[in-house]
N, CA, C and O of each residue as an XYZ file, in Angstrom:
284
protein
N      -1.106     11.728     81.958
C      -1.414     12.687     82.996
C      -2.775     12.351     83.593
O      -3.782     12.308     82.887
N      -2.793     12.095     85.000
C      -3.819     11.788     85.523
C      -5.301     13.362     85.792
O      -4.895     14.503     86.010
N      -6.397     13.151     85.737
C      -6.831     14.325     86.110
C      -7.128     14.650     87.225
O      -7.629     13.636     87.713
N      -7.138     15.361     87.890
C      -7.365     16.155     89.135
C      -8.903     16.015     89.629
O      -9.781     16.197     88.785
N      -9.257     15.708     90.932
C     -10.711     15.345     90.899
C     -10.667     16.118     91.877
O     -11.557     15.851     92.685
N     -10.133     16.823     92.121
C     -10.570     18.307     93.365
C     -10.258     19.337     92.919
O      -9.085     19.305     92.546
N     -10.798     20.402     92.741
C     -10.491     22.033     93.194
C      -9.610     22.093     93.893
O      -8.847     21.264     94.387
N      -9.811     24.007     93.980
C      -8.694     24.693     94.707
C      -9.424     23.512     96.860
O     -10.372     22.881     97.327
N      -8.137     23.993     97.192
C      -8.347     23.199     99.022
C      -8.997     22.137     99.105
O      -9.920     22.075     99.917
N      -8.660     20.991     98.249
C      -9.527     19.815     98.530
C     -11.002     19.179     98.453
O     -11.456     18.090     98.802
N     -11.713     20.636     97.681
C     -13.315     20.253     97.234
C     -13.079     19.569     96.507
O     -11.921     19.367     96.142
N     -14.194     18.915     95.995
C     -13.998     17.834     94.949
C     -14.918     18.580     93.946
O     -15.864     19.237     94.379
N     -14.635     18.483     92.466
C     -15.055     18.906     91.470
C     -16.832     18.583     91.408
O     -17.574     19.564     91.465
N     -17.215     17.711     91.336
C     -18.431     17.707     91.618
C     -19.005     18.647     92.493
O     -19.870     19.259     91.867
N     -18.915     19.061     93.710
C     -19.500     19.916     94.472
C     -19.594     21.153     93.862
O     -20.716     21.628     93.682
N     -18.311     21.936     93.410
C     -18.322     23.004     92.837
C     -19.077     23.208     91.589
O     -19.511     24.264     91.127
N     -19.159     21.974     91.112
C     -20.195     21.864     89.723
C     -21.204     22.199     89.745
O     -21.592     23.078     88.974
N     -22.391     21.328     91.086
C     -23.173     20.931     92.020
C     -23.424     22.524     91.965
O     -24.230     22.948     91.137
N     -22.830     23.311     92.728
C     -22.797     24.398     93.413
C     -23.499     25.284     92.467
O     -24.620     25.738     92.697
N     -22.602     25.597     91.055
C     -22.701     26.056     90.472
C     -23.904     26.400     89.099
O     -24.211     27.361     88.393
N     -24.372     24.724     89.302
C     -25.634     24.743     88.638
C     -26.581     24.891     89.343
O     -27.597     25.123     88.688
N     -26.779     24.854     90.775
C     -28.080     25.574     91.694
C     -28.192     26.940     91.920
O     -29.247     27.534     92.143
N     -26.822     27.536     91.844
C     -27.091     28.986     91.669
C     -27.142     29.707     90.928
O     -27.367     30.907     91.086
N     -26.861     28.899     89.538
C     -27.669     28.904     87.860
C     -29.491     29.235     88.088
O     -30.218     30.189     87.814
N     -29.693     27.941     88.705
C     -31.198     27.940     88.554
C     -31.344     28.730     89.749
O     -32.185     28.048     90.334
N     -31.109     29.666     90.485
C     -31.780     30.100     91.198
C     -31.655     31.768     90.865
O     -32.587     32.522     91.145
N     -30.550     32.198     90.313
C     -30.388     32.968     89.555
C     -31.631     33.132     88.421
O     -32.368     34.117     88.396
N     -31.730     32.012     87.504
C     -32.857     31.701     86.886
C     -34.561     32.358     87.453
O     -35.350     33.151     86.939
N     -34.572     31.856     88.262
C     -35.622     32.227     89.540
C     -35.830     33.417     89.221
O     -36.475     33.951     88.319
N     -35.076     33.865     90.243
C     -35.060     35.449     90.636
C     -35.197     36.411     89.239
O     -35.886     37.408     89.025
N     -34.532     35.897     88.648
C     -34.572     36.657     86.815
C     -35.842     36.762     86.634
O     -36.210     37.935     86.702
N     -36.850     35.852     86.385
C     -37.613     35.074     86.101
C     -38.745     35.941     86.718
O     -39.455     36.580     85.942
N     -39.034     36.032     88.468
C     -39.573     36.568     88.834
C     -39.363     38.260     88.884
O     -40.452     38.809     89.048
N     -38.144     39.287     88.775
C     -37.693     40.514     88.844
C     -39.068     40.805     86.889
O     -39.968     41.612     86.657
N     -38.443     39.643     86.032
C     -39.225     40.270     84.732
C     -40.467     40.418     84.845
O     -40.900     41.526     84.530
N     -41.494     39.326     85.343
C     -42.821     39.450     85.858
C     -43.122     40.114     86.605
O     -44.280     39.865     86.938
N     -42.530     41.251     87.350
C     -42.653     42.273     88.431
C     -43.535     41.655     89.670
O     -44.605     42.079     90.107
N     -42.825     40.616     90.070
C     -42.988     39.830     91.406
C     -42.165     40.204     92.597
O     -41.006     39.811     92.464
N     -42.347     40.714     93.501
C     -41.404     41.041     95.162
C     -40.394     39.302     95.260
O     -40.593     38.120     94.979
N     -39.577     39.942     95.689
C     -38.640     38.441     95.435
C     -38.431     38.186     97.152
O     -37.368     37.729     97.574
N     -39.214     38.427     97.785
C     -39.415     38.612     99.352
C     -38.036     38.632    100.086
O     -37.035     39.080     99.527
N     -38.019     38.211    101.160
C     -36.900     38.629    102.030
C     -35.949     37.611    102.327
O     -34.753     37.839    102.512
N     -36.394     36.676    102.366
C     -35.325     35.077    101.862
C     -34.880     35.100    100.786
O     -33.727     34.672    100.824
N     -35.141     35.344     99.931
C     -34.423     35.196     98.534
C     -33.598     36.801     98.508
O     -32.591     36.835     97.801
N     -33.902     37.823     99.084
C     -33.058     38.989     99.281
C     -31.627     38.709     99.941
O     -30.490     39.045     99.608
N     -32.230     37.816    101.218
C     -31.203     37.587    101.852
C     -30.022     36.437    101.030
O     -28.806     36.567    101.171
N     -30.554     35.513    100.315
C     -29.836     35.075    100.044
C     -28.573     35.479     99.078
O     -27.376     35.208     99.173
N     -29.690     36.618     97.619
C     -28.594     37.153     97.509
C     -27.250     37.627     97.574
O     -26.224     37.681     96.896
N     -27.880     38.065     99.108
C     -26.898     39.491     99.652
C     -25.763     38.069    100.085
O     -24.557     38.154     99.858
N     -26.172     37.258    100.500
C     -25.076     36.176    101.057
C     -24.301     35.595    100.257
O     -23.100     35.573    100.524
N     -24.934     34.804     98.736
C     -23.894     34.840     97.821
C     -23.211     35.603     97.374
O     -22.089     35.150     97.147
N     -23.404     36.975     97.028
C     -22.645     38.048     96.374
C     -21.721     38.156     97.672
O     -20.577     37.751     97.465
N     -21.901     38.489     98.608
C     -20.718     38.431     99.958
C     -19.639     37.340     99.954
O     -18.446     37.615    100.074
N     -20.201     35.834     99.783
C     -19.336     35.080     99.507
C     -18.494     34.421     98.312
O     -17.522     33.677     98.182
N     -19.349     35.063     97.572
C     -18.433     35.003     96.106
C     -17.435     36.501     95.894
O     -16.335     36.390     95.354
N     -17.777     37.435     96.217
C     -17.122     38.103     96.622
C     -15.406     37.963     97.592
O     -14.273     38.235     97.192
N     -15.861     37.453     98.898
C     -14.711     37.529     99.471
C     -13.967     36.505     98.774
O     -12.768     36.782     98.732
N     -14.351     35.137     98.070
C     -13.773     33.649     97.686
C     -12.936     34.570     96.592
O     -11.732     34.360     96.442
N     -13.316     35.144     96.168
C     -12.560     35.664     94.625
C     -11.609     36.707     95.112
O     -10.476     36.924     94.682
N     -12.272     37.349     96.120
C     -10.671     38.510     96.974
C      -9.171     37.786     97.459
O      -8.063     38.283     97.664
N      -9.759     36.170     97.553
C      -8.800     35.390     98.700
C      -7.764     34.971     97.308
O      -6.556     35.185     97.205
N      -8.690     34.306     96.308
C      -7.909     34.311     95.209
C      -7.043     34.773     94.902
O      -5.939     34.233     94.830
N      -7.396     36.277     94.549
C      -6.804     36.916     93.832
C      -5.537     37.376     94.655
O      -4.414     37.523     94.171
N      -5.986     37.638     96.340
C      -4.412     37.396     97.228
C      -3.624     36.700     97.310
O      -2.430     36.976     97.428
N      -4.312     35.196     97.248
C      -3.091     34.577     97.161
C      -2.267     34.408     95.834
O      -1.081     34.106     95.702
N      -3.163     34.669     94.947
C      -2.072     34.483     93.583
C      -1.333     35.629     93.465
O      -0.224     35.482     92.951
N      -1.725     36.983     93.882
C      -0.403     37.951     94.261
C       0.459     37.630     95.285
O       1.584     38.131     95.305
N       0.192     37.077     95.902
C       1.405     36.624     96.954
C       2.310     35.550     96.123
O       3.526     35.611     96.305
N       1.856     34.687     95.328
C       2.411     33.586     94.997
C       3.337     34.091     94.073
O       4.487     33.653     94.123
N       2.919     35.268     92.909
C       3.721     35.888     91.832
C       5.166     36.855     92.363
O       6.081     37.281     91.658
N       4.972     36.994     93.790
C       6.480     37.852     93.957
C       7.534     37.221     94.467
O       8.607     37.812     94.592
């Protein structure tokens, strides 16, 4: 059995890896600075709000299409 070198739609596993360990460490960050009672200013607010939005909807699309796929 050969292995699969892309994700779901053609990403390639690396990217999502990639992906996933920068928003490790940036997560990290923000942790990091919220414990030291540092303002995490308005770029890093924003960014937040943008990952949680897009990890959000990525995981809604999921979860539609695998209910669509199960009936």
């Amino acid at each position: 059995m050969s292995e699969k070198n892309e994700y779901h739609f053609g990403v390639s596993n690396e990217l999502i890896w990639s992906s996933h360990i920068l928003m490790g460490l940036f997560f990290i960050y923000v942790g990091y600075e919220v414990i030291m009672k540092q303002k995490i200013g308005v770029p890093v607010a924003l960014t937040l709000v943008v990952l949680g939005a897009l990890a959000g909807l990525y995981h809604a699309h999921l979860w539609y299409n695998s209910a669509r796929h199960k009936s």
